[in-house]
C-alpha positions as CSV (number, residue, x, y, z in Angstrom):
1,X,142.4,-112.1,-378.2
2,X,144.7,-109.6,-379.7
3,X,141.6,-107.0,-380.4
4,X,140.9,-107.5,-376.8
5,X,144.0,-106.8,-375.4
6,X,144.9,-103.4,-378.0
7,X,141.2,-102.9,-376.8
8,X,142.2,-103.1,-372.9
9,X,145.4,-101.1,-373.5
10,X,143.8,-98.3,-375.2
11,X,141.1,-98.5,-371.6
12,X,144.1,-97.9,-369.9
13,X,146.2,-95.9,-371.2
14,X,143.1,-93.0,-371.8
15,X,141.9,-94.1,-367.6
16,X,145.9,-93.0,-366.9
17,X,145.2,-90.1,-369.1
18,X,141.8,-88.8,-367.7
19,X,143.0,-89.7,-364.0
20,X,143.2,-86.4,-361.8
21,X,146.6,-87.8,-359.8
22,X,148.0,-88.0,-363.8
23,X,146.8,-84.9,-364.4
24,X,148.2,-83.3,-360.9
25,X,151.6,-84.7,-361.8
26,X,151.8,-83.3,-364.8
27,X,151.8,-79.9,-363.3
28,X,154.2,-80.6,-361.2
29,X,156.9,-81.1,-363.5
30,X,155.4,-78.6,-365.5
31,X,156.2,-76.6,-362.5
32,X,159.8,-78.3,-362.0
33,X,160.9,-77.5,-365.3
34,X,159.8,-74.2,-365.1
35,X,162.3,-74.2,-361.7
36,X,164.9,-75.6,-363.3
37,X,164.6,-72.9,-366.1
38,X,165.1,-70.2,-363.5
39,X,167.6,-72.0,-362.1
40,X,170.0,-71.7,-364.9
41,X,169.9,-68.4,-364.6
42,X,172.5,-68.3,-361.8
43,X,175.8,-69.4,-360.9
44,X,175.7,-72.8,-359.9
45,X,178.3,-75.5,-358.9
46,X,179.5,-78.3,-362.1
47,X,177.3,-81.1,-359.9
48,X,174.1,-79.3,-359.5
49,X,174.6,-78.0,-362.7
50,X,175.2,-81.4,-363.9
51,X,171.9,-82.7,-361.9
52,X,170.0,-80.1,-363.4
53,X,170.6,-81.0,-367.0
54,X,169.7,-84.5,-366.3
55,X,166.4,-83.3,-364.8
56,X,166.3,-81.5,-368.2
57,X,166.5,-84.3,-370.1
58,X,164.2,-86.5,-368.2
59,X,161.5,-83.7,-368.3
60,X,162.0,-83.7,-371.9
61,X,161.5,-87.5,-371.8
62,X,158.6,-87.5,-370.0
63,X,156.5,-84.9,-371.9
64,X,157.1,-86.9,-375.1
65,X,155.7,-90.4,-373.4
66,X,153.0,-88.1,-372.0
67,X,152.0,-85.9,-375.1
68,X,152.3,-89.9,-376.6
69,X,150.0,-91.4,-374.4
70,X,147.3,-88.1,-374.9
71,X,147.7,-88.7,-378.9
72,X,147.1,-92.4,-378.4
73,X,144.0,-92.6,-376.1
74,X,142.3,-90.0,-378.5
75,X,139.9,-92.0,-380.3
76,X,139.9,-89.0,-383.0
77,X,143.3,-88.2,-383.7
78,X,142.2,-85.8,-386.5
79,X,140.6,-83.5,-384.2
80,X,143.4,-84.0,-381.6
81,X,146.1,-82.1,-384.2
82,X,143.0,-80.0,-385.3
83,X,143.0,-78.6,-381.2
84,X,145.1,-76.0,-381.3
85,X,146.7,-76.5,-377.8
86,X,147.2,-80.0,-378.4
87,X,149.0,-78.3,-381.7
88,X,151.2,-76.0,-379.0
89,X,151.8,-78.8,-376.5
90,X,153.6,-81.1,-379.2
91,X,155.5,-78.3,-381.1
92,X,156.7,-77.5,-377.4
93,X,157.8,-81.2,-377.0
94,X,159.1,-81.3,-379.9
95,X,161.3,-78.7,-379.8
96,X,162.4,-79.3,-376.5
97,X,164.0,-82.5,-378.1
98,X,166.4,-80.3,-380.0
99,X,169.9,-81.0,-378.1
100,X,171.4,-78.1,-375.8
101,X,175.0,-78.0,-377.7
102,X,177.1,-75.4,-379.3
103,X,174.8,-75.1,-381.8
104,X,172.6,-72.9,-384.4
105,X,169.8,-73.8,-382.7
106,X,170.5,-73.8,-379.3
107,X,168.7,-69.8,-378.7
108,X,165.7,-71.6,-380.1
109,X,165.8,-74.8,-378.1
110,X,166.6,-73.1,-374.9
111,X,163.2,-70.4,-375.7
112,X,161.3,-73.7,-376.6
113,X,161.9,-74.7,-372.6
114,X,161.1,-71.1,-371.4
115,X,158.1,-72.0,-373.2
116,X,157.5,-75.5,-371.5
117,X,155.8,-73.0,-369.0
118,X,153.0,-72.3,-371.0
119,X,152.1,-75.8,-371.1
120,X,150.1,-74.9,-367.6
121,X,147.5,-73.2,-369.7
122,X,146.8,-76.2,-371.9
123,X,146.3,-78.7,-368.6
124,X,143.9,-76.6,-366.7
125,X,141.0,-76.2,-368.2
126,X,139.9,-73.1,-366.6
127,X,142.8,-71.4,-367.9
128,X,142.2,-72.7,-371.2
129,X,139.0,-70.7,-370.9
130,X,140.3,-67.5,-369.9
131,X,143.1,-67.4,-372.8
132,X,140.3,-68.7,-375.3
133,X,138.3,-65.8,-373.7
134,X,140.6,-63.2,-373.9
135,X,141.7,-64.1,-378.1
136,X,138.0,-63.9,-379.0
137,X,138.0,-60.3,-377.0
138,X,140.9,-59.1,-379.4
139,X,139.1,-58.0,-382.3
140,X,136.7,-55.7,-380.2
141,X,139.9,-54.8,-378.4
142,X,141.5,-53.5,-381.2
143,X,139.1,-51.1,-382.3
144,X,139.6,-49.8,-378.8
145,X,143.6,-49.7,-379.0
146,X,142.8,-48.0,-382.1
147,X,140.7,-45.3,-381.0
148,X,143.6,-44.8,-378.0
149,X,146.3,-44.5,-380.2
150,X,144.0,-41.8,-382.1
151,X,143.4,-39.7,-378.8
152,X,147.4,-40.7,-378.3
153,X,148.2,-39.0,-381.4
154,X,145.9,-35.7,-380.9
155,X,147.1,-35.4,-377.6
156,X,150.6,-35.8,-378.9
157,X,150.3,-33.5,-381.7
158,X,149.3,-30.3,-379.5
159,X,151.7,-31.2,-376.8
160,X,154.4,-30.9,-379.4
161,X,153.2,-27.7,-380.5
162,X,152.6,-26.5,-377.2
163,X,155.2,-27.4,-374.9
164,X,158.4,-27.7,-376.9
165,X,159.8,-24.8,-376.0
166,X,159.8,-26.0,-372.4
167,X,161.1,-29.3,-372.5
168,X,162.3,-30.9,-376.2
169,X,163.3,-34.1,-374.6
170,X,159.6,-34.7,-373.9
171,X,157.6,-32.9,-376.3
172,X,160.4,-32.4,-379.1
173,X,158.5,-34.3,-382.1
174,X,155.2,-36.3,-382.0
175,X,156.5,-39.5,-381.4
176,X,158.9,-38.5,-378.9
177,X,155.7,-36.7,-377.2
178,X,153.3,-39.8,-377.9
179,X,156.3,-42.1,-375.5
180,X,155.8,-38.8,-373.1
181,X,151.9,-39.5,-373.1
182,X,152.5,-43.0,-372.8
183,X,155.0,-42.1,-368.9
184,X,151.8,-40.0,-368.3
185,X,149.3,-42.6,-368.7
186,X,151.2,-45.3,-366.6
187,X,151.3,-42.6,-363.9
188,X,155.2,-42.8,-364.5
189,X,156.4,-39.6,-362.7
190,X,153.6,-37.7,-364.3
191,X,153.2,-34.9,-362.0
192,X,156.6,-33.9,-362.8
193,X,155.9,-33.5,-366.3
194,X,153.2,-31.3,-365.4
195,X,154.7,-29.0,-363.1
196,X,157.1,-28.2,-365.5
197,X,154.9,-27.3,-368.4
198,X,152.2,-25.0,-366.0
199,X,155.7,-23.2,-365.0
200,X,154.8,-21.8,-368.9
201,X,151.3,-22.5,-369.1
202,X,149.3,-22.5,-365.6
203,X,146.4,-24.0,-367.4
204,X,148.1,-27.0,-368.9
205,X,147.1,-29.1,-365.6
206,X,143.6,-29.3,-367.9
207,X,145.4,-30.9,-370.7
208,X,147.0,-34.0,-368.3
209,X,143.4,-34.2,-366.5
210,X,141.6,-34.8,-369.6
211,X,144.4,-37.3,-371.2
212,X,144.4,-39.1,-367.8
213,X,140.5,-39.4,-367.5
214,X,140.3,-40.7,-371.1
215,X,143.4,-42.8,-371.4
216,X,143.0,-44.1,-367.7
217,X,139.5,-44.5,-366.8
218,X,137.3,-44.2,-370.6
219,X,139.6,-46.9,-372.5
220,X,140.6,-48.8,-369.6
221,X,137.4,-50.0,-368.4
222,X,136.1,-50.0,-372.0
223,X,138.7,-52.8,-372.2
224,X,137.7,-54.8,-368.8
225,X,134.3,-54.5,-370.3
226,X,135.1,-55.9,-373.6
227,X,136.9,-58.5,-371.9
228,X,134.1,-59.0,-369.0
229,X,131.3,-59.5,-371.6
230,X,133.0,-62.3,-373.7
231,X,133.6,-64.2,-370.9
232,X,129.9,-63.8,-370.1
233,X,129.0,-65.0,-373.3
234,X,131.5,-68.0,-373.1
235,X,130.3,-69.2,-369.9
236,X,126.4,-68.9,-370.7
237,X,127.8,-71.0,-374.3
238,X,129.7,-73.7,-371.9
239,X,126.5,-74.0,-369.8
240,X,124.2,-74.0,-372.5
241,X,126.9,-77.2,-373.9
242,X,126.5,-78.9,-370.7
243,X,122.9,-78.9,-370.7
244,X,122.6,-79.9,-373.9
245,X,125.4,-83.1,-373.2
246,X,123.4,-84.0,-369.8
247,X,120.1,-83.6,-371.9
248,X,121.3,-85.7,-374.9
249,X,122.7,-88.3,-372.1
250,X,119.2,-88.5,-370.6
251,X,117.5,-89.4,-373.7
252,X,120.2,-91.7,-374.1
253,X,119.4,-93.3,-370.9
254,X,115.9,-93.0,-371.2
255,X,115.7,-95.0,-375.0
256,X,117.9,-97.6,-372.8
257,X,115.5,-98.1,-370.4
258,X,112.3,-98.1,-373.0
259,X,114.7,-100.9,-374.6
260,X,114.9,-103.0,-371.8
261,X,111.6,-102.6,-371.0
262,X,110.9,-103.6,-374.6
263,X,112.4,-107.1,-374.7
264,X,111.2,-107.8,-370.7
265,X,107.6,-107.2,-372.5
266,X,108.7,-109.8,-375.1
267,X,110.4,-112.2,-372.5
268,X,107.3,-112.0,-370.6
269,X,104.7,-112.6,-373.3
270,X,107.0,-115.7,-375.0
271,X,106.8,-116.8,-371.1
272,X,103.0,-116.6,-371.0
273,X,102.6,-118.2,-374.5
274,X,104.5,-121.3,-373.2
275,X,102.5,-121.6,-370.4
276,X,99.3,-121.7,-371.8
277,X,100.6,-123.9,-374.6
């Protein structure tokens, strides 16, 4: 009785779990906390203040029943800690446990909350797939930062040669020019730059053209592309899982139904054997 009952619980606590209106609430006060967040950011009145920090706390409440009831309706719970958002979710709960006071830690407990934000990305799946997209693109991305920051310090290098006679608050030393390169490529007041060095050289305009075109253009849609062809990869991998899962269920099904047609062969043939005996 008491195996059937733990047995029952754990049907409904991972039916609560799974449930999209569970799920749907979840983002809400994922969304409320994120409000009340921003809210504390302004001047507010003792009593809303007041009502605030006991929304606080019963956000804090809840995501520790519900990162509970997740951990509990998991029939592995060695690969639940093993995921690593399920890892981020409860080191987010649990540091949003550590009391608001006049404290050490209160810097730490009050980023933790900032952080509750985050938890959006671990509840919908399809933004669980661009994050884990955009990690796996990293490593190609960086050999792409890398060559930037190459092209960054060539650039950087002959505009301080160059120009600093005409301006040495922009071009006075290679890094100072590399954070001028850096206002250029965000099209931060660029032109300005410009003007001012072809008032010395009239055919500097080439230099800014060419960083533009391979800083703004080259890099940045070698970038989009990195990022556009892992996310190819990780859907044809998710379909290719799915197909697999629906294949593996229909042999599943199908050994089910050569079963049953199994023993109604046997029930039928002991049936025919006792009637002709």
């Amino acid at each position: 009785m008491a195996v059937s009952l733990s047995e029952k619980l754990l049907n409904t606590m991972k039916h609560i779990e799974r449930s999209v209106w569970f799920q749907g609430f979840i983002i809400a006060i994922i969304v409320v906390a994120a409000l009340t967040v921003g809210a504390k950011t302004y001047p507010l009145p003792y009593s809303v203040e007041l009502a605030i920090n006991y929304l606080d706390a019963f956000i804090t409440i809840f995501f520790l029943v519900e990162i509970s009831l997740r951990f509990m309706a998991c029939d592995d719970k060695r690969r639940f800690l093993k995921d690593p958002w399920n890892l981020f979710d409860t080191i987010i709960v649990i540091g949003s446990l550590v009391p608001l006071s006049d404290t050490d830690m209160i810097l730490v407990a009050r980023l933790l909350r900032v952080f509750r934000v985050l938890r959006l990305v671990s509840i919908i799946p399809d933004l669980r797939f661009l994050i884990n997209a955009l990690l796996k693109a990293i490593p190609k991305m960086g050999y792409i930062a890398l060559l930037m920051f190459i092209i960054f310090y060539i650039f950087a290098a002959v505009g301080s040669i160059f120009f600093d006679q005409v301006n040495d608050e922009l071009w006075g030393d290679i890094a100072i020019s590399m954070l001028t390169l850096f206002r250029v490529a965000t099209f931060e007041d660029w032109t300005d730059v410009m003007y001012e060095t072809m008032e010395v050289y009239p055919m500097s305009w080439v230099f800014y053209i060419v960083f533009i075109f391979l800083t703004a253009f080259v890099f940045l849609n070698m970038m989009v592309g990195v990022v556009l062809d892992v996310m190819t990869r990780e859907t044809a991998e998710k379909e290719q899982e799915n197909q697999d899962n629906h294949h593996h269920a229909l042999v599943a099904q199908i050994s089910e139904l050569q079963a049953q047609v199994t023993r109604l062969a046997d029930k039928i043939d002991s049936q025919n054997d006792k009637l002709k005996d």
